[in-house]
Structures are given as C-alpha cells and as structure tokens.
N, C-alpha and C positions, 0 to 999 in steps of 0.2 A: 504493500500500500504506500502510495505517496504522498506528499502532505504539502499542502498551498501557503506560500509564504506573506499572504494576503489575508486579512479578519479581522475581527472586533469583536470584542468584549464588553461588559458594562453592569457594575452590580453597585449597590448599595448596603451599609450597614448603620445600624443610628444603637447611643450609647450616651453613658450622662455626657458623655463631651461636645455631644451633636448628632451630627448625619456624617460619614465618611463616604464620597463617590469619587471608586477610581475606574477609568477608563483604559483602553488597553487598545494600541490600531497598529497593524502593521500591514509594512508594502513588502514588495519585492530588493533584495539587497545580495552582495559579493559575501556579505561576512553578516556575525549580528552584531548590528549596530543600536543602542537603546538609551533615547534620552528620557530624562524624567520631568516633570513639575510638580512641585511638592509646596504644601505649608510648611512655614519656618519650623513649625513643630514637630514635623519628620524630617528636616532634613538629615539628621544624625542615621536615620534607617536606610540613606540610601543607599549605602554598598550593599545590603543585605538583600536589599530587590532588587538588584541588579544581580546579585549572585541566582538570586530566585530564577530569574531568568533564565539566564544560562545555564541553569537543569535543566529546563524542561527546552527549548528552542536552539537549535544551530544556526537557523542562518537566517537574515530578515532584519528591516529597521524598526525599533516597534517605539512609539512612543507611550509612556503611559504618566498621566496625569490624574493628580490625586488634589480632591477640593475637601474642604472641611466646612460645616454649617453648622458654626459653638449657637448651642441652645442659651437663647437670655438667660442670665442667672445662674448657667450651670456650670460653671466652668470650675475646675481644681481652683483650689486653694493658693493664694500666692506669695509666693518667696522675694526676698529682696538680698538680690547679689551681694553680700556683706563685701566683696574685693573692690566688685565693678563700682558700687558706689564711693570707695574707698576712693580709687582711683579719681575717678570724674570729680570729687569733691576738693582733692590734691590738685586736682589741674587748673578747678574754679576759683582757689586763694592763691596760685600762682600768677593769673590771670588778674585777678582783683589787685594785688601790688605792684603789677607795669600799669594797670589801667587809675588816671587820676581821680576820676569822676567815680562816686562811688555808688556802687549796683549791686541791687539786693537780687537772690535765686527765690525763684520760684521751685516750689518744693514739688508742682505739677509736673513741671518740664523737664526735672528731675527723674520723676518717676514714669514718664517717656521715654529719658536717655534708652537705645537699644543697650540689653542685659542686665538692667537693672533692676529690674521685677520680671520674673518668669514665675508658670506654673511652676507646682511641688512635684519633685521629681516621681511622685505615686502616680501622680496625674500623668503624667508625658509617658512612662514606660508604660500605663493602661492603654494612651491613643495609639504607641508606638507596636503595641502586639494589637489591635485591632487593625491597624493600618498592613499589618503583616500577613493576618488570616485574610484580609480583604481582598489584597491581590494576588495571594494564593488561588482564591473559589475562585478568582476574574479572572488568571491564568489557564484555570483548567478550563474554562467558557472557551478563553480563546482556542487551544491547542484540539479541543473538539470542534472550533466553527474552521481551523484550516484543515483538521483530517476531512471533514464535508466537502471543502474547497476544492483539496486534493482526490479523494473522490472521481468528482467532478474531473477534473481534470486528466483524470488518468483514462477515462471512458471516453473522454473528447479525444487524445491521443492514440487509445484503441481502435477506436473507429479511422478513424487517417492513418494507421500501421496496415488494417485493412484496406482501406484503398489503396496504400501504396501498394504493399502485395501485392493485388490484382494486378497494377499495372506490369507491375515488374512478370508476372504470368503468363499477361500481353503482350508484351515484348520478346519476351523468352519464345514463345508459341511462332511470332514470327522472322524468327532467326532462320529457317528453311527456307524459306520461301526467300527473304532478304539475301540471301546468299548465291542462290540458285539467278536472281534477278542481276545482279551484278554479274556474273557469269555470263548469262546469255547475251548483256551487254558490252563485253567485253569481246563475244565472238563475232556479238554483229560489227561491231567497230573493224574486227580484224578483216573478215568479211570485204568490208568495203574497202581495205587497202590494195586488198587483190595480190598480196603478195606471199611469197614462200614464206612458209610458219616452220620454225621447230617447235614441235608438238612436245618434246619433254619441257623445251626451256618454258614454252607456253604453261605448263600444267605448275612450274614450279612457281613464275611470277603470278598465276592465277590460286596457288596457297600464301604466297606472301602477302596479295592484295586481301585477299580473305581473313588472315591471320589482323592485320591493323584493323579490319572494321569488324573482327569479333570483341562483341562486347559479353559475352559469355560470363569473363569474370566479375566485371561490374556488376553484372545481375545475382551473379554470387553475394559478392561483396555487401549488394543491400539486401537479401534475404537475411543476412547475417546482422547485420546489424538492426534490421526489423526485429529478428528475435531477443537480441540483445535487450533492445525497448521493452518489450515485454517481458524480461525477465526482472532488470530495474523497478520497472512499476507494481512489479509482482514481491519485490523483494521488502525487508523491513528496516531496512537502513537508508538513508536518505541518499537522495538519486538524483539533485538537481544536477550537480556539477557534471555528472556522468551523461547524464541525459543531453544537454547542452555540447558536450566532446562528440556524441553521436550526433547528433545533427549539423554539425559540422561536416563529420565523414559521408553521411549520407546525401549532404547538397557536396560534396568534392564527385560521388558517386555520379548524382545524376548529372552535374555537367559534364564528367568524359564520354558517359553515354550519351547526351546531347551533340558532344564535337566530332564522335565518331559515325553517328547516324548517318546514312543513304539511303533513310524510309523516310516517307514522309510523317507517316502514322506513326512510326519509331519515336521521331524527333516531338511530334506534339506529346506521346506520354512522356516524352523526359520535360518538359516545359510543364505540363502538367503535376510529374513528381517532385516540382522543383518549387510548384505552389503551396503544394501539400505539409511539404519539408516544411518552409516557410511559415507556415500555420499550426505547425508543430511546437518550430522555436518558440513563436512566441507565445504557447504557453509554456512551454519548460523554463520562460525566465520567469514563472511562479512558483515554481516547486523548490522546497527549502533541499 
C-alpha cells in the first residue's frame, strides 16, 4: 500500500485552560519538512512535536498550527519571575540616575514587562500534555486521510500500468508484420534499381537493418518495469522515490521506441505511452 503525501487533519480538545485547536496540512515534498505555530505557552513543547512527527511521517511538508481559547476566569494561577523582575527593576534605577527629570514606574507596565508574570508551572505542564495528546489523535487523522489518498492513488496508477500494458501488447503483436513490411520495401527499392544483387550480402544488411529497428527489448524493458510499479505499490514500505526512478526509465523507454519506429500505429502508441507515463508522474510526486 502507498500513502499520499497530501491531507488534513483537524480536532479539538477544551480543559480548564480553554479550547486547544490544532491543525495538521501537508503537501507534497523531497524530504519532511514541518513548521509549526504555536502559543507562547507551548513553545517549550516544540521539539517534542516535531519529534512526534517524524515517527509517524517520512517525507512531506506538513505545517501544523496550534491556537489556544483561555476561558475568562480560568486561567492557572500566576507567578511572578522573582529574577526577571529583579533584573528589569536593576535596569529601571540605573536608568533613573542618567535620566535628570524624575519618573515614577508604573507597577502595570511592570507587570507587562515579557517574563515577569507567567502561569504556575502546574498550569503550563497541564496545557503542555494536553497540547501533546492533541496532536497525537490529529496525527493519526492525518496519517489515515493520506493512507485514503494513497489508496486513491495507487488505483489511478493501476489502471495507467494497465493501459500501458496493453499498448506495449500492441506493439509487440505488430512487430511481424512491421518487419516483414520493411522487407518487402526494401526488395521493391532493389527491384527498381534493376541491378545485380548479392543475395547473401543482401540477406545480411537486411538483418542488420532489422536488428536497429527491433525494438523487442524496449518492450521488455517496460513490461519490467510495469511490474516493478506494481510490486512498489503493493509493497509496505514507502515507494515515492522509487516510483519516481521508474518513471523516468519508463519515459527513456518509450522514447527509443518512438525514435526507432517505421509504423505508423507503432509511433502513435509510443506518443500515447509517453502521455500515460506522464500522468503517472504526476501522481507519484504525491506518494511519500
């Protein structure tokens, strides 16, 4: 099974501190990449959700944003930075001795200053394991709406490994007939030179000419890598990157088969697999 590197999440939790809503989106990405937004009151929790992350997800940008909605009244109990005020208070009678004119503190602005009054640390380590189990249950929403993604995805690409098949069956089916045609065009040309043939040498530039426009192996070549796809998508380890290296080889495929072609019908299925391919890749740049 494959997994979509594309989804959304979204849950809520409420607690004497408030409402906690965190969000959870992710795109398609090289590596995983994951920013956050957070209240000032988890920021201390972020390496942990970030580590949370990278348990569960390989590859993808995923942003996830965390809001807080403090219920009037209810907020923890609060502290006052016995240092921080120390310090600011140091700084404001330093201040007060260069400055001549003399100015009285407001004890408000004071208790403003940032770090001077926080919640009681009962309070923050409550929000701080609510804010943890929250994106926990939001994580697993998400990593089940990219397995659905991916799903999706792997059955859009089944069905285009089956077409391609076919063509490549098409193709294959008229390589006799392709061969033989070149042949008798070949005789008729000599035909009309009206001249002495060596019939050995004739028979051997008539397998050399044969030999450059078999494309034989190229039809090997993307059977093989048809199955490969299938085995990737079937497998349980993640298959973007790998998926992506095939599609690659499989559009190198159909264009030697396109440059080799002297069918006409030959040359539209390579034009045709080379659409397919291409509608391929661009879902495999969503699978993690």
């Amino acid at each position: 099974m494959i997994t979509s590197m594309t989804g959304f999440a979204r849950r809520e939790a409420a607690g004497p501190w408030g409402t906690l809503v965190c969000e959870l989106r992710s795109v398609n990405h090289r590596f995983l990449e994951s920013g956050f937004r957070l209240p000032d009151e988890l920021r201390a929790a972020e390496p942990e959700l970030r580590q949370c992350l990278m348990r569960e997800l390989k590859r993808g940008k995923v942003d996830c944003t965390i809001s807080l909605r403090a219920v009037q009244g209810a907020q923890g109990a609060l502290e006052v930075n016995a240092e921080a005020l120390e310090r600011l208070l140091t700084r404001v009678r330093e201040l007060a001795l260069s400055v001549p004119a003399q100015h009285t503190v407001n004890l408000l602005d004071v208790l403003r200053w940032p770090g001077v009054v926080r919640e009681s640390s009962i309070a923050g380590e409550e929000l701080q394991g609510a804010a943890k189990a929250l994106v926990g249950e939001t994580l697993t929403d998400l990593v089940a709406a990219r397995n659905r993604e991916g799903e999706r995805l792997r059955d859009l690409i089944e069905q285009r490994c089956g077409t391609l098949a076919g063509l490549v069956t098409q193709v294959r089916a008229r390589l006799p007939e392709v061969q033989q045609r070149v042949r008798a065009r070949l005789n008729e040309r000599l035909a009309e030179l009206s001249a002495q043939i060596d019939q050995e040498r004739l028979e051997q530039e008539l397998a050399l000419l044969v030999q450059r426009l078999d494309v034989d192996e190229e039809l090997d070549r993307l059977c093989g890598h048809i199955d490969e796809i299938r085995r990737a998508t079937a497998g349980t380890e993640p298959a973007g990157r790998r998926l992506d290296f095939l599609m690659q080889e499989l559009n190198r495929e159909a264009n030697t088969l396109s440059s080799k072609s002297q069918d006409l019908e030959t040359t539209r299925a390579a034009v045709e697999m080379k659409v397919i391919i291409e509608q391929m890749r661009e879902q495999v740049q969503n699978v993690e």
